[in-house]
C-alpha positions in Angstrom: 21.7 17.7 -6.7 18.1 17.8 -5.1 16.4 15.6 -3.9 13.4 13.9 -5.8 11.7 14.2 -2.4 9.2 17.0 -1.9 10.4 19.1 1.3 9.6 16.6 4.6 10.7 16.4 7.9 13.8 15.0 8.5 12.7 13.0 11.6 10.6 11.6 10.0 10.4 7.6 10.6 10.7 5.3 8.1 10.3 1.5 9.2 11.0 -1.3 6.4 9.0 -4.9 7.5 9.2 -8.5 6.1 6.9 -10.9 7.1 6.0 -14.2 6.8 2.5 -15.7 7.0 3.7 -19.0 8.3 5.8 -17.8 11.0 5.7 -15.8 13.7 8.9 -13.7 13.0 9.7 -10.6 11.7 12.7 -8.4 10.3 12.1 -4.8 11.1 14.5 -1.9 10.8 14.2 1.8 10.7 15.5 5.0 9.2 14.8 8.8 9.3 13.4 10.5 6.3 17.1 12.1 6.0 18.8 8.6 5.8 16.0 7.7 2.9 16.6 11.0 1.2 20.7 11.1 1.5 20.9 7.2 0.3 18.0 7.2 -2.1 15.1 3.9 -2.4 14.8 1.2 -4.7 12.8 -2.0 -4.4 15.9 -3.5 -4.4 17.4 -1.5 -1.6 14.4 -2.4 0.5 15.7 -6.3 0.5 19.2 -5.4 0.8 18.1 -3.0 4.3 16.5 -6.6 5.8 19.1 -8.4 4.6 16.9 -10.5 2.0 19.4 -12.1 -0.5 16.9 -12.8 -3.3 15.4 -11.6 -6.8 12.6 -8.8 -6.5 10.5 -10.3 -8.6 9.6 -12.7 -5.7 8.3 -10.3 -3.3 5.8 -7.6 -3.2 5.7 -4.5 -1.6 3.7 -2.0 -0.2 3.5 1.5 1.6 1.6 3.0 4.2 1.0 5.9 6.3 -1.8 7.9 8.6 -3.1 9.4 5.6 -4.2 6.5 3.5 -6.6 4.4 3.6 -5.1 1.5 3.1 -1.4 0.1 1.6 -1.0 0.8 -1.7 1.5 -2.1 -3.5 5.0 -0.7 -5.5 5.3 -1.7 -8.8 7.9 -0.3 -9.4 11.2 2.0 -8.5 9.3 4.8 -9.3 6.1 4.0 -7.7 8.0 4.7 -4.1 8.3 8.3 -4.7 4.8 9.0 -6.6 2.9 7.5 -3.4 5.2 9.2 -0.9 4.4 12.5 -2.8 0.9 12.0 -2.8 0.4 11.3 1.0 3.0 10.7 3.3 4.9 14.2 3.3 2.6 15.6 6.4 2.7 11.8 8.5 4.9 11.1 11.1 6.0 7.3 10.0 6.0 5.4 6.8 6.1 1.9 6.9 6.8 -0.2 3.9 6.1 -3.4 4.0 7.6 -7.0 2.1 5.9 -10.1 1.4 6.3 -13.2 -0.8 4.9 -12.3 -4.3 2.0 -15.1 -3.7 0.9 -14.2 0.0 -2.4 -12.3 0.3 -2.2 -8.4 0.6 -1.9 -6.6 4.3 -5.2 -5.1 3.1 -6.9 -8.3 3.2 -4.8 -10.6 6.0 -2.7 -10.1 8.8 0.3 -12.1 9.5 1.5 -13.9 12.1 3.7 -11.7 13.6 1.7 -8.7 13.2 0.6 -7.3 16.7 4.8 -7.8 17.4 5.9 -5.5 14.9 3.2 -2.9 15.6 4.1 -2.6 19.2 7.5 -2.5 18.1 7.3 0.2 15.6 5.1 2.0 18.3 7.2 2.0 21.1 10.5 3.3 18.8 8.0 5.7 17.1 7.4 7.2 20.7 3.8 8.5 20.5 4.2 9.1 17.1 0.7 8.0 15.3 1.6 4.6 13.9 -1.8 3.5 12.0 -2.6 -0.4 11.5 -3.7 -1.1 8.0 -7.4 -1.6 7.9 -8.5 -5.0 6.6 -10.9 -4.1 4.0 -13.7 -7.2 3.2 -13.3 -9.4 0.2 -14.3 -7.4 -3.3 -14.8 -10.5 -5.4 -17.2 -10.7 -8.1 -18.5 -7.5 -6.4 -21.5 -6.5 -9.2 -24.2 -4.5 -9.9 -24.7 -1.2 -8.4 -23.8 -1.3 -5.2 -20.8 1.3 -5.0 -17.7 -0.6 -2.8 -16.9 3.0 -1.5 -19.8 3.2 0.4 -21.8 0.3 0.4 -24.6 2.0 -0.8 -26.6 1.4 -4.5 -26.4 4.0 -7.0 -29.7 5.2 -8.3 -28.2 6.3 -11.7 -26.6 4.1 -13.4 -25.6 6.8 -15.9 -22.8 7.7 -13.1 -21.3 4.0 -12.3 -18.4 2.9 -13.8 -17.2 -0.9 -12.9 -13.7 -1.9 -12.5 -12.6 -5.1 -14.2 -9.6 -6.7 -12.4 -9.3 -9.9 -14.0 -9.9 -13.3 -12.6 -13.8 -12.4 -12.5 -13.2 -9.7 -10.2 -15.3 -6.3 -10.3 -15.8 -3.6 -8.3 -18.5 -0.7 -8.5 -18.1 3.0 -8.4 -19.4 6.4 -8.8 -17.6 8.3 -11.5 -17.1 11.3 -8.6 -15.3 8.7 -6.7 -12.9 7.5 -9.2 -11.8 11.0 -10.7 -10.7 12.6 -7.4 -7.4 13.1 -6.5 -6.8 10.1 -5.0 -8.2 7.3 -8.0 -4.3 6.6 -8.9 -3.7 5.3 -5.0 -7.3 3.8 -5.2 -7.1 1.7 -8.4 -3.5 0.6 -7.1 -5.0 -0.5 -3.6 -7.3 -3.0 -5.7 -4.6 -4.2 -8.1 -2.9 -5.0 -4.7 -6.2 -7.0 -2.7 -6.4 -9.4 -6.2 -2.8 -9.6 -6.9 -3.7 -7.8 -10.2 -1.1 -5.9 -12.9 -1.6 -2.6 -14.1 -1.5 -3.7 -17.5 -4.5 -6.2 -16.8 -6.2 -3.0 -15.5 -9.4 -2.0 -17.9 -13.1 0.0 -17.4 -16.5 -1.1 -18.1 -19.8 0.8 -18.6 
């Protein structure tokens, strides 16, 4: 049976991270691509590889890699192999990455042991590119027509399109932006910065 997996390299690195923010420690392992792919990936198999004996519904999780801009949060089983597909076939390392289900998103905070694990996962990767995840400002009760892509105001207001995420949280955007290929990834990155549900998820004009 093939794999679900579009065609990667098998060296690739895979590392799996829980953190904490109260404490400085970490639970790190890796895997190549060809462990990932022979043994297949689940939420719940993420917990079981750092030995987290708990429900899933009490963490949150979320992927990275060189080629996005920021970690995008898995909702779901399925959500592991749409993101991979979309942008991590060409990188070097994936990282996914656990946290409690109420602790702030990677692309908003960094945890305690954060510079530890990078230089851990850097010196294993060995020169492999291992990105850090870019803390992005705060979007809330972002308004009127200043587009949080670029920081810049859009003249036409014909081409904005605002993003409700619930809790009195909006964020501005050209239509361009938002239809290219990556708006899935995009409107996922913002559910994850406001802890947000994809069924909470609606447009305004």
């Amino acid at each position: 049976m093939s794999s679900p997996f579009k065609t990667a390299l098998d060296e690739q690195l895979w590392f799996f991270l829980k953190e904490d923010m109260n404490l400085p420690t970490f639970v790190q392992h890796q895997y190549t691509f060809a462990d990932v792919r022979r043994n297949g990936i689940k939420l719940e198999n993420i917990l079981t590889i750092l030995n987290v004996k708990d429900e899933v519904q009490k963490f949150a999780f979320y992927l990275h890699s060189a080629s996005m801009a920021a970690a995008v949060r898995l909702l779901s089983d399925e959500s592991i192999l749409v993101t991979y597909n979309l942008y991590c076939q060409k990188d070097d390392v994936v990282t996914i990455l656990v946290r409690g289900i109420n602790e702030p998103s990677p692309n908003t905070s960094r945890s305690p042991s954060h510079q530890n694990s990078l230089r851990e996962r850097r010196k294993i990767s060995r020169g492999a590119l291992v990105p850090e995840i870019f803390i992005q400002p705060a979007s809330r009760h972002a308004s009127g027509t200043i587009d949080v892509s670029t920081m810049e105001e859009i003249e036409d207001e014909s081409k904005m399109v605002t993003l409700d995420l619930g809790n009195g949280d909006f964020v501005t955007f050209t239509k361009e932006y938002l239809i290219c290929k990556k708006s899935p990834a995009l409107i996922c990155i913002f559910l994850a910065n406001t802890n947000s549900r994809l069924d909470h998820f609606s447009t305004r004009r």
